[in-house]
N, CA and C atoms as an extended XYZ file, in Angstrom:
459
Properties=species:S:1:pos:R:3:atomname:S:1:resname:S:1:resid:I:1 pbc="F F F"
N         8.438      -17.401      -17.399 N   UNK     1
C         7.927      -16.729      -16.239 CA  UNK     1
C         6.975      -17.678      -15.533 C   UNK     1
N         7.164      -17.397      -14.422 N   UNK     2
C         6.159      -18.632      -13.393 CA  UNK     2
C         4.778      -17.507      -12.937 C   UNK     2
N         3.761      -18.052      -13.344 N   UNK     3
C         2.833      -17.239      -13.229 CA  UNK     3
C         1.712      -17.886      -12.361 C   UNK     3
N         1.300      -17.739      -11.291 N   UNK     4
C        -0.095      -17.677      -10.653 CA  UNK     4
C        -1.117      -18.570      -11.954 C   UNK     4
N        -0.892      -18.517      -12.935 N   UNK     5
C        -1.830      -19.370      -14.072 CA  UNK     5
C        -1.167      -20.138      -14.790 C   UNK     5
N        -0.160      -20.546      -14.234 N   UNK     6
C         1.083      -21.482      -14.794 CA  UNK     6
C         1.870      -20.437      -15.493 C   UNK     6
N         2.980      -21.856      -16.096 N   UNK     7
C         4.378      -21.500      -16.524 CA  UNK     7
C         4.586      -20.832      -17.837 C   UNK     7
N         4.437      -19.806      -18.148 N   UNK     8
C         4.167      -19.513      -19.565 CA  UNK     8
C         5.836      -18.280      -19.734 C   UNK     8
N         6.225      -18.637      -21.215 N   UNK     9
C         6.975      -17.046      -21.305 CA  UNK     9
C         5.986      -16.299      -21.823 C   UNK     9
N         5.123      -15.953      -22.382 N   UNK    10
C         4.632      -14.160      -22.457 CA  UNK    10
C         3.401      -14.247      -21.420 C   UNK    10
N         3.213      -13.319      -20.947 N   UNK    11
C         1.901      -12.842      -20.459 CA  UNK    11
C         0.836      -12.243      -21.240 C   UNK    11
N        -0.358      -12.531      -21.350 N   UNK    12
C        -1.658      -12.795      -21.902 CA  UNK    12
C        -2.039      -11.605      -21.224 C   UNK    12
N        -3.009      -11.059      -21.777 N   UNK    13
C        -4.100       -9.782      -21.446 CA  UNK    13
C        -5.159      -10.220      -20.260 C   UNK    13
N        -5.908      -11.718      -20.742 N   UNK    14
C        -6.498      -12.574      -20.231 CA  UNK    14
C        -6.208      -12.480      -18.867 C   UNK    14
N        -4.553      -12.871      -18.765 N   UNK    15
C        -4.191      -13.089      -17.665 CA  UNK    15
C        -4.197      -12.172      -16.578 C   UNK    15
N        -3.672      -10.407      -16.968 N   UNK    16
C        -3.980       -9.562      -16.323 CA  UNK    16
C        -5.418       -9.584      -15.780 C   UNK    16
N        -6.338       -9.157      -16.885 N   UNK    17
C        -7.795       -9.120      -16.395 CA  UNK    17
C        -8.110      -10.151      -15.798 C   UNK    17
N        -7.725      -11.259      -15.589 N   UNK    18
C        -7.986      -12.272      -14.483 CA  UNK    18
C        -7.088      -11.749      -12.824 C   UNK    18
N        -6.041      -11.525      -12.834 N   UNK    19
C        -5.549      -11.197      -11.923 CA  UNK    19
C        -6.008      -10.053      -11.138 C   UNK    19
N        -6.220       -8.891      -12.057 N   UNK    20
C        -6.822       -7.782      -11.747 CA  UNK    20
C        -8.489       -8.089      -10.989 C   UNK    20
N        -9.027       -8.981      -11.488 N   UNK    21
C       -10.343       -9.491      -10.611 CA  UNK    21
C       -10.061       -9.873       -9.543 C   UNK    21
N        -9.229      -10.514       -9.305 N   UNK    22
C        -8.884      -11.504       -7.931 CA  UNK    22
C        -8.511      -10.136       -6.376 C   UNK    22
N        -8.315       -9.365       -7.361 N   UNK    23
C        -8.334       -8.070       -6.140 CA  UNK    23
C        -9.573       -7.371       -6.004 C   UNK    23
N       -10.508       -7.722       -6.623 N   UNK    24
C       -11.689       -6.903       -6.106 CA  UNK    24
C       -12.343       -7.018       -5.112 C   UNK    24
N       -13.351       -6.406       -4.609 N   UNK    25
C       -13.532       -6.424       -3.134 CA  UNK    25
C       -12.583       -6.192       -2.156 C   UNK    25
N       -10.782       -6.019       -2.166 N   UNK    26
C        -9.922       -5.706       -0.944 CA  UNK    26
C       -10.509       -4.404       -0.833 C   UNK    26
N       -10.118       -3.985        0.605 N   UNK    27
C       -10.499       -2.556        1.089 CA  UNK    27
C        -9.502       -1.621        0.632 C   UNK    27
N       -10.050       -0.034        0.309 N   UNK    28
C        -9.009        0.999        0.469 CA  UNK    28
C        -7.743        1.166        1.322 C   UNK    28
N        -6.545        0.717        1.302 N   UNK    29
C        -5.767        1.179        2.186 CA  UNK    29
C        -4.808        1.769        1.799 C   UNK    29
N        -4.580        3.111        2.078 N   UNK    30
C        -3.706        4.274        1.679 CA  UNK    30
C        -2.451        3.510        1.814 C   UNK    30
N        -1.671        3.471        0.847 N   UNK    31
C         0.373        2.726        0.951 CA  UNK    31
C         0.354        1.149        0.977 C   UNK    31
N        -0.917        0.726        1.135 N   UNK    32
C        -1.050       -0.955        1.203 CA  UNK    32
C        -1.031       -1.547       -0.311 C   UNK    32
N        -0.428       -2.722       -0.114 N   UNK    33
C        -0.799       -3.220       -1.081 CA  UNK    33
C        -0.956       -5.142       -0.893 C   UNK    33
N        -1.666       -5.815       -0.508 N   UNK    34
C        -1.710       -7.015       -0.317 CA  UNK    34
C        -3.597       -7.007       -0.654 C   UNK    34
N        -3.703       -8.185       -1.285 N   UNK    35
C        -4.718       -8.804       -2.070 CA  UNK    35
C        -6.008       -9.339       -0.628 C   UNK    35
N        -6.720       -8.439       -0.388 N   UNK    36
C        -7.691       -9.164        0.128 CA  UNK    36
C        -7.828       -8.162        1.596 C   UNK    36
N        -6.902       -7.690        1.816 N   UNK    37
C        -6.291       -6.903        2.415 CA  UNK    37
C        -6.107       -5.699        2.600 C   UNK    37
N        -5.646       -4.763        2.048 N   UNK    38
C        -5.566       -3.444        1.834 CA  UNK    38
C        -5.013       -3.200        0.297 C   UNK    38
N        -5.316       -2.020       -0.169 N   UNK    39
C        -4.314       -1.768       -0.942 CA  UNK    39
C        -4.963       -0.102       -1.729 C   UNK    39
N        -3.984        0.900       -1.965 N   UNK    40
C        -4.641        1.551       -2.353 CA  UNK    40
C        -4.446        1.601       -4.548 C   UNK    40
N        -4.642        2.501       -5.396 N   UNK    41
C        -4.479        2.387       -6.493 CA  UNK    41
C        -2.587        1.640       -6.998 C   UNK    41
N        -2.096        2.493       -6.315 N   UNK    42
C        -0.636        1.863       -6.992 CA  UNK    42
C        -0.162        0.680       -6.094 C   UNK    42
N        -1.035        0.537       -5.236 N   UNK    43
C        -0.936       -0.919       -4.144 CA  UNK    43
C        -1.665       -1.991       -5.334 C   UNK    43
N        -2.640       -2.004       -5.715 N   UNK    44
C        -3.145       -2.643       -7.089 CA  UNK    44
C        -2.028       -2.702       -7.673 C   UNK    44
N        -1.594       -1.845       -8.350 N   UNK    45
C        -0.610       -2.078       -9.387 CA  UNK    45
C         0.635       -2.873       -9.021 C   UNK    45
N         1.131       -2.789       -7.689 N   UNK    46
C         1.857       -3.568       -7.596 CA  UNK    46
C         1.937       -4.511       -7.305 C   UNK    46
N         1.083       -4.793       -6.982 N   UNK    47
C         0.720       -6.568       -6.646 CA  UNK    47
C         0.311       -7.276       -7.589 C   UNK    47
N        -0.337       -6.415       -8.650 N   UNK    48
C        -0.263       -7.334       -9.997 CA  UNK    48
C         1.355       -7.350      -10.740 C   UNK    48
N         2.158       -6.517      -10.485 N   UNK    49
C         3.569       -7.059      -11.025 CA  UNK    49
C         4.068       -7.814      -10.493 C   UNK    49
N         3.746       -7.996       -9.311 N   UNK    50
C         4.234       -9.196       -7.769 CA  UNK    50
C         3.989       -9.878       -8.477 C   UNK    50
N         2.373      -10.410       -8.943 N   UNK    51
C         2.059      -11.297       -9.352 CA  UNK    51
C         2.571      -12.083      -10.623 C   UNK    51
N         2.130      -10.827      -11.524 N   UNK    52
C         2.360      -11.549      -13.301 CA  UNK    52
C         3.886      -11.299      -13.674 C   UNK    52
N         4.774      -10.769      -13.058 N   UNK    53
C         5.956      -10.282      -13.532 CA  UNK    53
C         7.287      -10.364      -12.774 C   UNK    53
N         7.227      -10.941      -11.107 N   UNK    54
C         8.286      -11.088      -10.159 CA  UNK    54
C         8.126       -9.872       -9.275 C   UNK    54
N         9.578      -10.048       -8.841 N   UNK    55
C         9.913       -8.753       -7.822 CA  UNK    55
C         9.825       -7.455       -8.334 C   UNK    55
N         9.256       -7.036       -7.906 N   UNK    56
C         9.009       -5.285       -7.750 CA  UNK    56
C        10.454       -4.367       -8.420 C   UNK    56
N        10.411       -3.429       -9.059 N   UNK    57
C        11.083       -3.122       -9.426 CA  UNK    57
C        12.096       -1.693       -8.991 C   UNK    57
N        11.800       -1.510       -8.084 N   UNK    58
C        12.550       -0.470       -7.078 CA  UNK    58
C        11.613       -0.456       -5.528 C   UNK    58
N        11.547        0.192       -5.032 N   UNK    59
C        11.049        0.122       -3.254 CA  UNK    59
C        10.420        1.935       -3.461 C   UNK    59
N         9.597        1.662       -3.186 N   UNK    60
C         8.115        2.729       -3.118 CA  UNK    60
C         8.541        3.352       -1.698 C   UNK    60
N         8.845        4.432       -1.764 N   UNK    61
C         9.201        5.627       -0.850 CA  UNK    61
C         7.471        5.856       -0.287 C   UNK    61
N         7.883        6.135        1.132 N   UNK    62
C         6.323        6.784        1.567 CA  UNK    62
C         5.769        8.028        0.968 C   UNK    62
N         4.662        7.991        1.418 N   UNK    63
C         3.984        8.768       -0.012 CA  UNK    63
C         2.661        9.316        0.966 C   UNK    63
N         2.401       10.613        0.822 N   UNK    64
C         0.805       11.313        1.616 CA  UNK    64
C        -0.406       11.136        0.814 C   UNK    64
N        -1.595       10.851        0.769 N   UNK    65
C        -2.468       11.052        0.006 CA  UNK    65
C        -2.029       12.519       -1.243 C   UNK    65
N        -1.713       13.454       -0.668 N   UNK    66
C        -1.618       14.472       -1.350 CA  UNK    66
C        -0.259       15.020       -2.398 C   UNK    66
N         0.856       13.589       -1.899 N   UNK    67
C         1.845       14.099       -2.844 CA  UNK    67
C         2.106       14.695       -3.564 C   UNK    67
N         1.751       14.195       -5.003 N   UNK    68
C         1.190       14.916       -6.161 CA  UNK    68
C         1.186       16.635       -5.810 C   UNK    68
N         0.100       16.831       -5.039 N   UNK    69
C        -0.183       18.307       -5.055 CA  UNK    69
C         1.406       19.060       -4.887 C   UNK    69
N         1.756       18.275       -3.871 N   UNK    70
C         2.819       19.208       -2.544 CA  UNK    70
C         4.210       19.011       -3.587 C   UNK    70
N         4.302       18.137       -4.014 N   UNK    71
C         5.831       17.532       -5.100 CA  UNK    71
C         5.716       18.305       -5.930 C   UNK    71
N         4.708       18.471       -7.248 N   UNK    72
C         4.474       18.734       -8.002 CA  UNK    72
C         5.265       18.173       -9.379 C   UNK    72
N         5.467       16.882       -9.020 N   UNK    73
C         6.504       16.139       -9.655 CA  UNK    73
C         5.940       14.701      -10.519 C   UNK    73
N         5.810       14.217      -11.605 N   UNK    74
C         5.480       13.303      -12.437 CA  UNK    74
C         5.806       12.184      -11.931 C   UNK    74
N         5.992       11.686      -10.361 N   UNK    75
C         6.727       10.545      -10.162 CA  UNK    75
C         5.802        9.291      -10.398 C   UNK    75
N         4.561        8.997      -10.673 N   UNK    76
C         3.839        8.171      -10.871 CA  UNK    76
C         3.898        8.165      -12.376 C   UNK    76
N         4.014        9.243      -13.471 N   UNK    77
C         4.364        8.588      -14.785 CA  UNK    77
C         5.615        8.712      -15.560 C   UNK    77
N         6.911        9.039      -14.336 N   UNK    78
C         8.037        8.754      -14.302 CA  UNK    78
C         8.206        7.098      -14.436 C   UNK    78
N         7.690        6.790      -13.310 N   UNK    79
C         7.831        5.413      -13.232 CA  UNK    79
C         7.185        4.503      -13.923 C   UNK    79
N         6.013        4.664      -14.231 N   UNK    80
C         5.355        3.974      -15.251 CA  UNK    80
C         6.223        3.902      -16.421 C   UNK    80
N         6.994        4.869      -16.930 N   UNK    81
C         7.878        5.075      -18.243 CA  UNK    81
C         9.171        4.170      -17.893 C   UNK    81
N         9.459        4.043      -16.539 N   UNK    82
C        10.868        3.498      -16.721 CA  UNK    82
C        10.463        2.022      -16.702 C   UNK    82
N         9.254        1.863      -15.974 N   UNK    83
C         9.039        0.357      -16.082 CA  UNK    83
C         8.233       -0.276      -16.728 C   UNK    83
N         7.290        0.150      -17.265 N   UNK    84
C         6.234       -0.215      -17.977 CA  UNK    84
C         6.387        0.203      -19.542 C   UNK    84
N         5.857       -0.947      -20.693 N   UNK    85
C         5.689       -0.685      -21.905 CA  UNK    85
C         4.597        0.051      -22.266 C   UNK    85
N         5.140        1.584      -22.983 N   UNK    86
C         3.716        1.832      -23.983 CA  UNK    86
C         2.811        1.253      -24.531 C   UNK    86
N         1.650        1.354      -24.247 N   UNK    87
C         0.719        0.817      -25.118 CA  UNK    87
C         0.800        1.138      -26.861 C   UNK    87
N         0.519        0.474      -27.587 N   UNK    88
C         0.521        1.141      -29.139 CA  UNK    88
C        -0.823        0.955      -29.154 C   UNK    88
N        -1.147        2.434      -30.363 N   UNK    89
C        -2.441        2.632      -31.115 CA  UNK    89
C        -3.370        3.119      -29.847 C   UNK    89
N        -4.267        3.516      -30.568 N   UNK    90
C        -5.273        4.356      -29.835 CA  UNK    90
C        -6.171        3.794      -29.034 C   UNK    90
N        -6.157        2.677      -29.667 N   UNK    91
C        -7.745        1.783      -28.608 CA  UNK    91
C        -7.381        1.054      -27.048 C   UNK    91
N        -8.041        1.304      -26.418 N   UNK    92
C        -7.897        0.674      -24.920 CA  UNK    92
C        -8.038       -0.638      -24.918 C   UNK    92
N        -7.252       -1.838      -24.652 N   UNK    93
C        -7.380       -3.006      -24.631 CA  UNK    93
C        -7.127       -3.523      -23.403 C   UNK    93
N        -7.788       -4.795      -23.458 N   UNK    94
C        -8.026       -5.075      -21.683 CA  UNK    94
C        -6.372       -5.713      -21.098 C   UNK    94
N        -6.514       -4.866      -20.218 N   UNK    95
C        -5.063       -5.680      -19.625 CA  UNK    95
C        -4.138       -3.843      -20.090 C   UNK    95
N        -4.515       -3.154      -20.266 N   UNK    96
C        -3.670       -2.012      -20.178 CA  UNK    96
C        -3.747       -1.277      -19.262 C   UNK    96
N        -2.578       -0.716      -18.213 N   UNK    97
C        -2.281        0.038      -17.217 CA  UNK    97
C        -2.560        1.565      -17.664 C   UNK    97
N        -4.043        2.299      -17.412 N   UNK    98
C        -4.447        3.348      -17.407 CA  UNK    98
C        -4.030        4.427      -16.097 C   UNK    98
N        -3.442        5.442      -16.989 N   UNK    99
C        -2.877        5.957      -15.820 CA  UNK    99
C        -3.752        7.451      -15.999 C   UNK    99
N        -3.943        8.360      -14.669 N   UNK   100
C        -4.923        9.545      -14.944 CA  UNK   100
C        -4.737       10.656      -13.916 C   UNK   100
N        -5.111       11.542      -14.477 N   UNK   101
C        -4.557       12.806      -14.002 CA  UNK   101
C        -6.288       13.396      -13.574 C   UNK   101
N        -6.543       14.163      -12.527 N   UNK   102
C        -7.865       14.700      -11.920 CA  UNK   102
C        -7.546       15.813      -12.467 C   UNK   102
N        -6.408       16.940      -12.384 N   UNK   103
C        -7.064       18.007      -13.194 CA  UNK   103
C        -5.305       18.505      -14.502 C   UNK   103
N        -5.878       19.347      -15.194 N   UNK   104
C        -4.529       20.033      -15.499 CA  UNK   104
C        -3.813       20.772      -14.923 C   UNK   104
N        -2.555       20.294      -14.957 N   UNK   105
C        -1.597       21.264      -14.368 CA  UNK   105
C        -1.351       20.688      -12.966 C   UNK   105
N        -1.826       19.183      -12.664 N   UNK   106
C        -1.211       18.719      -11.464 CA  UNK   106
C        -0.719       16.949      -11.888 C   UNK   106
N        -0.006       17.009      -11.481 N   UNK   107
C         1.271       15.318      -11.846 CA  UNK   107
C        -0.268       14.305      -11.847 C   UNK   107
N         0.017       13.451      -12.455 N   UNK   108
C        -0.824       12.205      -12.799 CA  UNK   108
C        -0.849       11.427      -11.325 C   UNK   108
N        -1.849       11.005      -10.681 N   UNK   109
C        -1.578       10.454       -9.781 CA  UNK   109
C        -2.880        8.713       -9.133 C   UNK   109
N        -3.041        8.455       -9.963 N   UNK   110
C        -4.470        7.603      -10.153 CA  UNK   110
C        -4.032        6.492      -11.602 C   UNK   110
N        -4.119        5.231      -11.052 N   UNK   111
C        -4.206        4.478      -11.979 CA  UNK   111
C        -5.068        2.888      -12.141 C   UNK   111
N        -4.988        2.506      -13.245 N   UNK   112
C        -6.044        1.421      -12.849 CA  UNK   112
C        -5.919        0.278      -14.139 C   UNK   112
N        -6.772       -0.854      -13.945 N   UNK   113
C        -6.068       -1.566      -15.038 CA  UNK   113
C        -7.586       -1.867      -16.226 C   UNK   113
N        -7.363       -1.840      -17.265 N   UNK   114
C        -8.597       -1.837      -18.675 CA  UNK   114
C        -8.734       -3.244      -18.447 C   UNK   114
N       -10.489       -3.734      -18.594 N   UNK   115
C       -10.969       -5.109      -18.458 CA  UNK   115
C       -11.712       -5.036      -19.634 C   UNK   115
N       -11.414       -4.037      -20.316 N   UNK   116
C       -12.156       -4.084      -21.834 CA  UNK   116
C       -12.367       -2.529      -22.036 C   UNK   116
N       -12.325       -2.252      -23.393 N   UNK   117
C       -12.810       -0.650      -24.051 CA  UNK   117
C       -13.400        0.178      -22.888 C   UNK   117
N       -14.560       -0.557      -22.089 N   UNK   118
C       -15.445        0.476      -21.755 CA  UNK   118
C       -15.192       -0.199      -19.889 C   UNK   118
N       -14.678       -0.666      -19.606 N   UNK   119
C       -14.551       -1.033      -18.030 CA  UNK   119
C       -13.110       -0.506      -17.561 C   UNK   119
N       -13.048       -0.653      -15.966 N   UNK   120
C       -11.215       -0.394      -15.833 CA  UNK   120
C       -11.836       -1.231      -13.787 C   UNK   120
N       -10.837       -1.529      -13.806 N   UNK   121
C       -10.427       -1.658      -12.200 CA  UNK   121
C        -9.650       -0.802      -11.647 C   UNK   121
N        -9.956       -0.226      -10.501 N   UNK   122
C        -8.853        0.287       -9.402 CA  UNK   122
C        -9.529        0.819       -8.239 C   UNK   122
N        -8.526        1.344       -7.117 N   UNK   123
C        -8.660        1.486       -5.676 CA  UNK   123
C        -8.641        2.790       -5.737 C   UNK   123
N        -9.469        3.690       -5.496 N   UNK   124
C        -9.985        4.725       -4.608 CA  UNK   124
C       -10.372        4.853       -3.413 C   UNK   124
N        -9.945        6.034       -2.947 N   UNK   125
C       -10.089        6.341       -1.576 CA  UNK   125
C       -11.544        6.271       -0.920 C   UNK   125
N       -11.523        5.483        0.277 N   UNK   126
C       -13.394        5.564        0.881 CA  UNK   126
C       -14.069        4.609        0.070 C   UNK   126
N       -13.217        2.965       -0.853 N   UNK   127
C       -14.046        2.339       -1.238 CA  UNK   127
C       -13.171        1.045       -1.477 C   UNK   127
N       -13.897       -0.406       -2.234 N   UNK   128
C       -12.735       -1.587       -2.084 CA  UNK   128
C       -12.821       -1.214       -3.490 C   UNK   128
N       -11.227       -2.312       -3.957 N   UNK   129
C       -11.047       -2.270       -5.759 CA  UNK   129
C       -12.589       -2.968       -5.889 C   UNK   129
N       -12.819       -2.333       -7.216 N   UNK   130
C       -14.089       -2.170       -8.234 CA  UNK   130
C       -13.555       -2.198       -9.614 C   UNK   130
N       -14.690       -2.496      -10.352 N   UNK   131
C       -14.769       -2.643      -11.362 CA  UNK   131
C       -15.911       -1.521      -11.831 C   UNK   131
N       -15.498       -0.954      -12.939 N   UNK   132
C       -16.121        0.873      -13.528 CA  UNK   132
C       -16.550        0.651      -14.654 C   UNK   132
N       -17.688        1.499      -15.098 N   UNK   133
C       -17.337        1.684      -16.275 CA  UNK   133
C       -16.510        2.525      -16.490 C   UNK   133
N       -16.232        2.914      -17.585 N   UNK   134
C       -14.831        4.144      -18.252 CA  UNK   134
C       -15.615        5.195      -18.600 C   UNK   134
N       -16.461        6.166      -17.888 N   UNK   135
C       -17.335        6.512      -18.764 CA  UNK   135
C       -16.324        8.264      -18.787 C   UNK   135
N       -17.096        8.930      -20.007 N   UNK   136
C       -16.423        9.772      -20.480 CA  UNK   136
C       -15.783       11.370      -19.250 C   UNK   136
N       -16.041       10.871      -17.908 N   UNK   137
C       -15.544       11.713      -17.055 CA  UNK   137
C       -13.912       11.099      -16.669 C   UNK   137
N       -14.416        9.867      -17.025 N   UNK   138
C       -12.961        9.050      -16.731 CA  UNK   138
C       -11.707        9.034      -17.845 C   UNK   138
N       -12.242        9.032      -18.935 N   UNK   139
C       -11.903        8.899      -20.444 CA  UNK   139
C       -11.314        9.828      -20.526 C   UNK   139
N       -11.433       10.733      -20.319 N   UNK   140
C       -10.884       12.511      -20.312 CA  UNK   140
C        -9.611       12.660      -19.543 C   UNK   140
N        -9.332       11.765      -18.080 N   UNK   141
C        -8.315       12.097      -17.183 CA  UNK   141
C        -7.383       11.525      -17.762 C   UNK   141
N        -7.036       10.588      -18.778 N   UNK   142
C        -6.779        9.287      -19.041 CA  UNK   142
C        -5.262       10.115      -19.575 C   UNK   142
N        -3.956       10.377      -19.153 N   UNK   143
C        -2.639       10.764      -20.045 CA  UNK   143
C        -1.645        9.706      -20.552 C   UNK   143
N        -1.995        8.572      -20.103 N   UNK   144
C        -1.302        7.715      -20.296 CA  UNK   144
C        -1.759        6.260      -20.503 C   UNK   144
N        -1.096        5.591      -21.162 N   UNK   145
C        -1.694        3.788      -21.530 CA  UNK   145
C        -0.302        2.728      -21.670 C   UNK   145
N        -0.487        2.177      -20.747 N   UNK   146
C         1.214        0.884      -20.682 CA  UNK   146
C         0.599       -0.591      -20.472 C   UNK   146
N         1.524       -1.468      -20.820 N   UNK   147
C         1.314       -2.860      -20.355 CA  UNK   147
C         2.245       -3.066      -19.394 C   UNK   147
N         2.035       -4.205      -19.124 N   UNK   148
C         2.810       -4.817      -17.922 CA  UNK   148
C         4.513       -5.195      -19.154 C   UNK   148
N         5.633       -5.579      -18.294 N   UNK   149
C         6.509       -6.430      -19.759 CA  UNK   149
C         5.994       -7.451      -20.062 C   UNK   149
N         6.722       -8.098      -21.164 N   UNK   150
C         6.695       -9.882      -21.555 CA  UNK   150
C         4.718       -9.590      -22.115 C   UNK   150
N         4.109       -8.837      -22.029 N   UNK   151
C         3.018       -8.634      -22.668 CA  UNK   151
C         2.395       -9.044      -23.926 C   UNK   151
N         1.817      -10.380      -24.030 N   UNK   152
C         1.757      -10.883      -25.701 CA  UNK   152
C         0.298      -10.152      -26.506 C   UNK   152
N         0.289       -9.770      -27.122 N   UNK   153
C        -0.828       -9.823      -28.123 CA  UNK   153
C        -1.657      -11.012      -28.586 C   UNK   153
């Protein structure tokens, strides 16, 4: 794989959480996704597969802030499942694709990437990508944990 940090076959954790920095500070932009630029949470996410992993893996249908509500449909951890590897074991390790749900009983729609146990990156609305702590309001939304592929230990 040709990677932004050279030529390597597996991808490093390292490498995510490095990549995942290089987007901080872009502004909120609802459906965007370009580095420096706009991008909103799954605009993050995909520009780090742009990045660490090639071409995109299907074409992102337009989408309302409110999808989720109005669909009522899992399509954000639909897709995470068809494309992304489970995380194993319980502990959050940096470089894992945290995916999160705001309440029960509505589709997962918020995701972000682990820079260690207790940090995460991602794009929310009304702010640029950041860096968080994970603290236990966040910890709670949390239904899901994936890597990117080619993902080494």
């Amino acid at each position: 794989m040709n990677t932004p940090f050279g030529t390597t076959d597996a991808l490093r954790r390292d490498d995510v959480v490095r990549a995942a920095r290089d987007w901080l500070g872009t502004p909120y932009l609802h459906q965007a996704s370009l580095k420096g630029v706009g991008c909103d949470c799954l605009g993050l996410l995909r520009g780090l597969w742009r990045e660490l992993v090639g071409a995109e893996p299907e074409r992102m249908a337009p989408y309302a802030p409110s999808w989720a509500e109005i669909e009522g449909r899992e399509r954000l951890l639909d897709a995470a499942t068809r494309h992304l590897v489970p995380a194993s074991g319980e502990t959050i390790l940096p470089g894992n694709i945290l995916i999160f749900r705001w309440k029960d009983g509505v589709p997962a729609k918020h995701c972000g990437i682990a820079t260690s146990v207790a940090r995460f990156i991602h794009a929310h609305d009304g702010a640029s990508v950041a860096e968080v702590a994970l603290v236990p309001s966040w910890r709670r939304r949390i239904v899901a944990r994936f890597d990117f592929p080619s993902l080494e230990d």
